[in-house]
C-alpha positions as CSV (number, residue, x, y, z in Angstrom):
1,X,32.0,-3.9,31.5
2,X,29.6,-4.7,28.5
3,X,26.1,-3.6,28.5
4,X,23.6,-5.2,25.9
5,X,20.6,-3.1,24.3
6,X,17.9,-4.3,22.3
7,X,15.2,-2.2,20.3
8,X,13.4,-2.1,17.3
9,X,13.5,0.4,14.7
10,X,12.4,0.5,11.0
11,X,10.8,-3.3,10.7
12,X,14.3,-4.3,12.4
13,X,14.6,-6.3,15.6
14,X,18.0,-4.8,16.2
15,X,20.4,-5.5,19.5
16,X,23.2,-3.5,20.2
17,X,26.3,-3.4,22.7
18,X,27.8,-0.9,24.1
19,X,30.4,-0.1,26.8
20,X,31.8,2.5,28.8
21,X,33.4,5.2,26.5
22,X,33.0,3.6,23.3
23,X,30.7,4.2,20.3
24,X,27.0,2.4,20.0
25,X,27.1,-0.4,18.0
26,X,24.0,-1.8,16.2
27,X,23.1,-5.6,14.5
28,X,20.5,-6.4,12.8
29,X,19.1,-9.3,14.6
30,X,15.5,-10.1,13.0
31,X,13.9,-9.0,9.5
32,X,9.6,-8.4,9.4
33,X,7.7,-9.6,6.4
34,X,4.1,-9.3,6.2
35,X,2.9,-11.5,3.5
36,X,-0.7,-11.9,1.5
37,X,-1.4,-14.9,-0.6
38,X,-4.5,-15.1,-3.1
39,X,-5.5,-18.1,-5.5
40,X,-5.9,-18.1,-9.1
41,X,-9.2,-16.6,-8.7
42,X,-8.1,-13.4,-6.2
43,X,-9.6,-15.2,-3.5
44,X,-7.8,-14.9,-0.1
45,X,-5.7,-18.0,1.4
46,X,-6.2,-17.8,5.0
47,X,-5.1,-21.2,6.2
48,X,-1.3,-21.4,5.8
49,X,1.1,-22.8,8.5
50,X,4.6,-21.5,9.0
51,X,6.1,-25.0,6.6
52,X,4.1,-23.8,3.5
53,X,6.4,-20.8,3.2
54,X,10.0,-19.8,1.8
55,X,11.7,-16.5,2.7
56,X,14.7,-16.0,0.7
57,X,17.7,-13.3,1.6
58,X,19.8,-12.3,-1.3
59,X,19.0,-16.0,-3.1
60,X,19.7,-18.0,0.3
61,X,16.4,-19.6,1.6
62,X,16.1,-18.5,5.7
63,X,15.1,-19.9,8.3
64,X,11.6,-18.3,9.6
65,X,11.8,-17.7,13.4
66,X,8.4,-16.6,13.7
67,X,5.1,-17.2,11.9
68,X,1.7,-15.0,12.7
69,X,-1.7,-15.8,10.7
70,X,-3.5,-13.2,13.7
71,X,-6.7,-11.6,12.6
72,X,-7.3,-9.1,15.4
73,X,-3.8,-6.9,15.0
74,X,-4.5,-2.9,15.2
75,X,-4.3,-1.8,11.6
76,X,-3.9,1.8,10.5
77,X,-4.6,3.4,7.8
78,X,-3.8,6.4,5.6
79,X,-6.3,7.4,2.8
80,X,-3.9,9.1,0.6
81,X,-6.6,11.7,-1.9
82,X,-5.5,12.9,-5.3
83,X,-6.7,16.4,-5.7
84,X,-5.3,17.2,-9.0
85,X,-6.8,18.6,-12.2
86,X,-6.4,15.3,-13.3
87,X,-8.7,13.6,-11.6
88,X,-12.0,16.0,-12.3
89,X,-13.5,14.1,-14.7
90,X,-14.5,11.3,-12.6
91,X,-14.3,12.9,-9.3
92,X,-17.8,12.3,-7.9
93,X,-17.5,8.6,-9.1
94,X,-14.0,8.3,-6.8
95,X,-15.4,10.6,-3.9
96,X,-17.9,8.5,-3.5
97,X,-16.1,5.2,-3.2
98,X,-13.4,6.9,-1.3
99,X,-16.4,7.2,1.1
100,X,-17.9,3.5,1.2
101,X,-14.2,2.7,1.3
102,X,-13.8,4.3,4.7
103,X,-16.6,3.1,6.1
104,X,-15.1,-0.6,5.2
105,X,-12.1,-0.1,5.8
106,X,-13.0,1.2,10.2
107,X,-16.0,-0.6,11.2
108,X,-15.8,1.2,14.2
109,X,-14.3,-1.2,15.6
110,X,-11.1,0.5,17.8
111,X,-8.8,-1.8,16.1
112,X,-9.1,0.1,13.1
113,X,-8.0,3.6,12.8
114,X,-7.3,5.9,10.2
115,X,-6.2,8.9,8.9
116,X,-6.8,11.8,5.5
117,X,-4.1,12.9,3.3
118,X,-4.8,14.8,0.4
119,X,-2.3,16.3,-2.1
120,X,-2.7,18.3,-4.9
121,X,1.0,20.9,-5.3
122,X,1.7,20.0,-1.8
123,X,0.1,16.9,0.8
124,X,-2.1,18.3,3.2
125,X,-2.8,16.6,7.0
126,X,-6.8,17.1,6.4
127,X,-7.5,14.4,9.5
128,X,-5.7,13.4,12.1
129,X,-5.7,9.3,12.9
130,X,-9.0,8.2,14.1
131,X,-11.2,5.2,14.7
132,X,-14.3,7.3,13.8
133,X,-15.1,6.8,9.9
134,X,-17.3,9.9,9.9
135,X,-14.9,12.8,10.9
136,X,-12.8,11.6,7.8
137,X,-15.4,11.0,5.0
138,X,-17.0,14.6,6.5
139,X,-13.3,16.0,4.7
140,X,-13.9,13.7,1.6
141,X,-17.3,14.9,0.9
142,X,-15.8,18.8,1.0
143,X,-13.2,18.1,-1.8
144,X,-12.9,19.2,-5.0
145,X,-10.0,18.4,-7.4
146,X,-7.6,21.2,-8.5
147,X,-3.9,22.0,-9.4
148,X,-0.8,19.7,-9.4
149,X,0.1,15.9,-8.2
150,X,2.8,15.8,-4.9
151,X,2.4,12.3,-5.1
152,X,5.7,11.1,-3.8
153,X,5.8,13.8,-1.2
154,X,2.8,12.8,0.3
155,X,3.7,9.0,0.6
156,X,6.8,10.7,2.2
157,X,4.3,12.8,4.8
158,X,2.6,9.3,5.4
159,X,5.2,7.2,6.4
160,X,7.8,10.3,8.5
161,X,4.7,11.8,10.7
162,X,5.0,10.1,14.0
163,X,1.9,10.9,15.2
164,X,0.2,9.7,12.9
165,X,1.3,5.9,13.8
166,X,2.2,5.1,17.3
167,X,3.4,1.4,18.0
168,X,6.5,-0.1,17.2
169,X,6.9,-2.9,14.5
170,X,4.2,-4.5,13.3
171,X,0.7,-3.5,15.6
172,X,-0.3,-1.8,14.3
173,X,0.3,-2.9,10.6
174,X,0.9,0.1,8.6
175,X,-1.6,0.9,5.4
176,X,-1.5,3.5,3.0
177,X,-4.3,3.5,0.3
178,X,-4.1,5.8,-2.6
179,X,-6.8,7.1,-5.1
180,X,-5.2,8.8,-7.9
181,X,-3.7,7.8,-11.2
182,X,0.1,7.5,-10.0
183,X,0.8,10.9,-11.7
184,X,3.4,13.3,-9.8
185,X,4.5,16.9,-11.4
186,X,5.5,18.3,-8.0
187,X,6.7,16.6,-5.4
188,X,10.4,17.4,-3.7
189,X,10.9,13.7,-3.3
190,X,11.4,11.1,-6.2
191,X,9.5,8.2,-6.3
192,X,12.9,5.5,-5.0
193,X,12.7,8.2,-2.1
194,X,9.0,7.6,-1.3
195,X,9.4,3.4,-2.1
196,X,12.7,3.5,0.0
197,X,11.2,5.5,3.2
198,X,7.8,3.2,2.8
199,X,10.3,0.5,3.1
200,X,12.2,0.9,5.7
201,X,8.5,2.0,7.9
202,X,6.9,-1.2,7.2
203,X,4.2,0.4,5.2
204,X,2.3,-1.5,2.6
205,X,1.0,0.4,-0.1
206,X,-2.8,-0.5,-2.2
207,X,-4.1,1.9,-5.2
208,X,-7.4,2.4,-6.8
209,X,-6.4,3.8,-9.9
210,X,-8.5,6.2,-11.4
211,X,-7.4,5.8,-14.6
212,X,-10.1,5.3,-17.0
213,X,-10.3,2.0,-20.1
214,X,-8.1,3.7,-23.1
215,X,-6.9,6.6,-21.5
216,X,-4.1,4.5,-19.0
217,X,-1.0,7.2,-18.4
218,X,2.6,5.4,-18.5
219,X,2.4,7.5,-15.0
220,X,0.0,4.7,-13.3
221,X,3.2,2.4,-13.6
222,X,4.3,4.5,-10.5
223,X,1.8,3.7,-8.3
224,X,2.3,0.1,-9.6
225,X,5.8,0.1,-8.0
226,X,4.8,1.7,-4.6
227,X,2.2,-1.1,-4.5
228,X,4.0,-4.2,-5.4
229,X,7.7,-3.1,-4.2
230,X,5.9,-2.8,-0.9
231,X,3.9,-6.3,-1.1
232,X,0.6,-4.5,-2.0
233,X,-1.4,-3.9,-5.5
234,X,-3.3,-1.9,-7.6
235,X,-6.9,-2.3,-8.7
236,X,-8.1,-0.4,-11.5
237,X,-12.2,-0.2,-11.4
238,X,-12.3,1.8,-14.3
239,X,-10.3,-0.2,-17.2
240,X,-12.6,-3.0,-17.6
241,X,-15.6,-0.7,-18.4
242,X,-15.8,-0.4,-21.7
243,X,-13.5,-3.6,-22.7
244,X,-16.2,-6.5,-23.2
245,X,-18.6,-3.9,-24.8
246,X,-19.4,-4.7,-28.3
247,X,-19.0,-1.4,-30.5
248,X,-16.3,0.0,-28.3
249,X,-14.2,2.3,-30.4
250,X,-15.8,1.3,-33.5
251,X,-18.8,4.6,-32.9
252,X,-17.3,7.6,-32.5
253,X,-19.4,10.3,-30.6
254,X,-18.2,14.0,-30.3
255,X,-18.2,13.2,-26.5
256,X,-16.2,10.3,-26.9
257,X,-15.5,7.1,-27.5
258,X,-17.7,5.3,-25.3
259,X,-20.4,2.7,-24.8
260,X,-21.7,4.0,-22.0
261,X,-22.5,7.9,-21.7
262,X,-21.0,9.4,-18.0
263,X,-24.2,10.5,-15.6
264,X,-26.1,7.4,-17.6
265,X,-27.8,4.7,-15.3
266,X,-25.8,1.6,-17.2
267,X,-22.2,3.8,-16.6
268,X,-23.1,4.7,-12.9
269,X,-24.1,0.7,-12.3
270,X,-20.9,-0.3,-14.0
271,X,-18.6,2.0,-12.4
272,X,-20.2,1.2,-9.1
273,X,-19.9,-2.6,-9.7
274,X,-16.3,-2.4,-10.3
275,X,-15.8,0.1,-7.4
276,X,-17.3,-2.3,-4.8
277,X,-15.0,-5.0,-6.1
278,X,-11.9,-2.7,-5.5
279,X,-13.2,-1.8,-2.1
280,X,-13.5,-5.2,-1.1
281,X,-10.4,-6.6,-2.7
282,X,-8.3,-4.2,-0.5
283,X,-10.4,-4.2,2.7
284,X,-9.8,-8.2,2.3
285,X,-5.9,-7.8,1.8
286,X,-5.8,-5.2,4.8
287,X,-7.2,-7.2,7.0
288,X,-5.8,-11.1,5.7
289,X,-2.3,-10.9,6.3
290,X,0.4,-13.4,7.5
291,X,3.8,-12.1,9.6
292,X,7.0,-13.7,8.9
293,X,10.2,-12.7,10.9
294,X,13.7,-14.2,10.7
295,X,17.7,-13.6,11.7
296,X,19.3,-12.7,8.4
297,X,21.6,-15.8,7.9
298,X,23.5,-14.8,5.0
299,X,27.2,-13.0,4.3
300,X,26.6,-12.3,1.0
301,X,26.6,-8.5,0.1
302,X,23.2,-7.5,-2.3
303,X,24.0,-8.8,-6.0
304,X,24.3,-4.6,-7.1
305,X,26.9,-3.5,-5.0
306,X,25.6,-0.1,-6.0
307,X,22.5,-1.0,-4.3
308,X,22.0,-0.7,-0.6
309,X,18.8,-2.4,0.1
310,X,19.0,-6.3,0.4
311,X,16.0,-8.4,-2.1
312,X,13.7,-10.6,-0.2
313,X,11.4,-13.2,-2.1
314,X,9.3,-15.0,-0.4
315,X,7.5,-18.3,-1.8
316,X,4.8,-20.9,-0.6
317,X,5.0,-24.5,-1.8
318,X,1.5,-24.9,-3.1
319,X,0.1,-23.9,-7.2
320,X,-1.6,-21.5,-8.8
321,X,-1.0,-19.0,-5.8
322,X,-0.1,-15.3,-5.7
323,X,2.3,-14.4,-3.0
324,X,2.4,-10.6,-2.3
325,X,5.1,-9.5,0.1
326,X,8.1,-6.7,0.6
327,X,11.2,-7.3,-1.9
328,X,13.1,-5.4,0.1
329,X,14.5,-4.1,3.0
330,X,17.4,-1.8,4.2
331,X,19.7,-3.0,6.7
């Protein structure tokens, strides 16, 4: 006698059979994409229908089996802190928008809940998930930057504490934002660990970088990769600060190369300006996404046979669009 099973785990619609005295056996039955699409101008494309889009599994286009444009999912968040050394020199400017991000990012509306992590050697817990925007900028407004960069192991922290995210697959949509510069000298994971295990949760990743005009790390390409390998982005408030100022690196100062002094009103109103675009760009994308599901309709093993996940792309038949999505997942 057979009995048939179905569950999902990991962003997998998965149905299983079993019977008596035999092993469990698994399938994967449906895939979970959520997609964001922008025009040329970063402006957010809210009116797709389910024929505008392509998914594509290994190269072979799929057929989408369902197709979600729904604005009032639960969303939560995880407000992912870099506490290093690192990030001192700037710290107030980022503490304070870590703040008015918050308070964008949970309205108080219960639908949107959130949670603190903040890592310098090692990722702390600081707040546990909570709809109340207050009790976690409270924490923000006590920190102060010092010691190492556990990037990757805080991701990791994000994405394997079950209490922090309760609700199986998509509500609620899974967030992580990170403030930091993408720089890790201590974690116990790599970063494919971190991507991989973001991956298979469903978690899409956003970064404010806080790496400042001229002084870009090659590090900041890591939190690049969490963002976009996970259909999210990273928006750098501080590189365009200087770049359009005439005289930039042509006056050197003993303090610097730069146009506009720090704790100056014309830096702070700069700095602020491209903060609130930042804020806004990812409170848009968190809350502006479509859902895509479909049956994996392909026998074709991934093109590395060294690699285990399988490549997703997804497409949508109109120009001049940016189409942000997962490009992978792990059957």
């Amino acid at each position: 006698m057979h009995r048939f099973v179905s569950l999902t785990l990991l962003g997998l619609t998965l149905f299983a059979q079993t019977k008596p005295d035999s092993n469990f056996q698994v399938h994967v039955n449906e895939v979970i994409v959520p997609v964001t699409v922008t025009d040329e101008k970063g402006r957010f494309v809210s009116d797709l229908d389910k024929k505008d889009f392509q998914i594509f599994d290994e190269g072979k286009e799929q057929r989408i089996e369902y197709f979600s444009r729904e604005r009032n999912q639960p969303v939560v968040i995880g407000f992912l802190i870099d506490l290093s050394s690192a990030s001192a020199i700037h710290w107030k400017t980022f503490q304070d928008g870590a703040v008015e991000m918050v308070y964008t990012l949970l309205p108080g509306d219960k639908k949107f809940s959130g949670y603190l992590l903040s890592y310098t050697s090692t990722p702390e817990l600081v707040v546990q998930t909570t709809t109340d925007p207050e009790k976690i900028n409270q924490q923000i407004r006590k920190m102060r930057p010092s010691g190492g960069s556990a990037l990757y192991d805080a991701v990791w922290m994000a994405c394997t504490r079950h209490d922090l995210v309760k609700g199986e697959p998509i509500e609620p949509r899974r967030i992580i934002v990170i403030v930091g510069d993408g720089h890790d000298n201590a974690s116990t994971h790599t970063l494919d660990q971190a991507l991989e295990i973001a991956q298979r949760n469903l978690v899409t990743i956003y970064g404010v970088s806080t790496s400042a005009f001229g002084d870009v790390q090659p590090e900041e390409q890591n939190l690049v990769k969490l963002a976009e390998q996970t259909g999210g982005r990273v928006v750098s408030p501080l590189q365009k600060l200087y770049s359009d100022i005439s005289g930039y690196l042509s006056t050197p100062k003993d303090a610097g190369n730069y146009v506009y002094e720090a704790d100056t009103g014309g830096y702070a109103s700069e700095l602020s300006k491209g903060l609130y675009t930042a804020i806004a760009n990812v409170a848009g994308e968190v809350t502006t996404q479509y859902i895509l599901r479909y049956v994996p309709d392909t026998d074709g093993a991934p093109t590395d046979p060294k690699r285990v996940a399988r490549r997703i792309k997804v497409t949508v038949d109109l120009p001049l669009v940016k189409v942000r999505a997962r490009r992978e997942y792990y059957p």
